[in-house]
N, C-alpha and C positions, 0 to 999 in steps of 0.2 A: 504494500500500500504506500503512494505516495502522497502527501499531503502539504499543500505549497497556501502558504499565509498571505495574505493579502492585504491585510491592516498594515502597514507599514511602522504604525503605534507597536505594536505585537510581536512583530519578527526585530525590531529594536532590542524590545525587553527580554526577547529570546536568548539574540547573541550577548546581549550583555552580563547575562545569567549565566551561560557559558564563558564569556570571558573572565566573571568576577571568579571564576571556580565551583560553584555552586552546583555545576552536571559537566559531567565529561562531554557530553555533546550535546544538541538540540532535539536529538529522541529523544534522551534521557530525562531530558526535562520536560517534554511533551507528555512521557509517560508517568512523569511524577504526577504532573496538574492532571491525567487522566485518571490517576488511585486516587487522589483525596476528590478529585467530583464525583468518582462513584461511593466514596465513601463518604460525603455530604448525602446524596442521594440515599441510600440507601439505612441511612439515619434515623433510628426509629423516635417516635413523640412518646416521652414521660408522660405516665396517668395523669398527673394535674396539668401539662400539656394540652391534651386532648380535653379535661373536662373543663379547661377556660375556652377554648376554642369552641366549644358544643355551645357554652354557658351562653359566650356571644352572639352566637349564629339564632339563639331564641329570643334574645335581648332584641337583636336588630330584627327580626323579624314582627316585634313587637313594635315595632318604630322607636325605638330606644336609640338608636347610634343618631351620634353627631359630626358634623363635617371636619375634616379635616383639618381646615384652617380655624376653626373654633377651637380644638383640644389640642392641637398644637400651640395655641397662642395662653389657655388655661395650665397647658402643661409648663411651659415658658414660665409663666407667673408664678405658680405653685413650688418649680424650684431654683426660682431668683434669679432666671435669666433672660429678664426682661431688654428689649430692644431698641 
């Protein structure tokens, strides 16, 4: 398989990752960033994970949720860093 980068942002970060020493070559590091995304992935949600996430989804279906730039701007104030 060959695999050719096209972000020029990307293939930067590659070679320099290799340069600084951090992978003997730019597989190497391809296949590093491809273990920890499958193991992001593959990540399972802790029980009180999952039962805030449920707790949510009934809350907002309640009409309970608030926009984004409201609890952003509450959350801001609540812990002192106002704008």
């Amino acid at each position: 398989m060959q695999v050719e980068l096209i972000n020029p942002e990307l293939e930067a970060f590659l070679n320099n990752q290799v340069a600084e020493g951090n992978f003997p070559d730019p597989l190497a590091a391809i296949q590093a960033a491809l273990y920890q995304f499958k193991s992001d992935v593959q990540q399972e949600l802790d029980d009180d994970t999952v039962h805030a996430i449920q707790q949510a989804e009934v809350e907002y279906s309640r009409g309970e949720g608030i926009e984004f730039k409201e609890f952003a701007k509450e959350f801001r104030h609540r812990h002192g860093m106002n704008q």
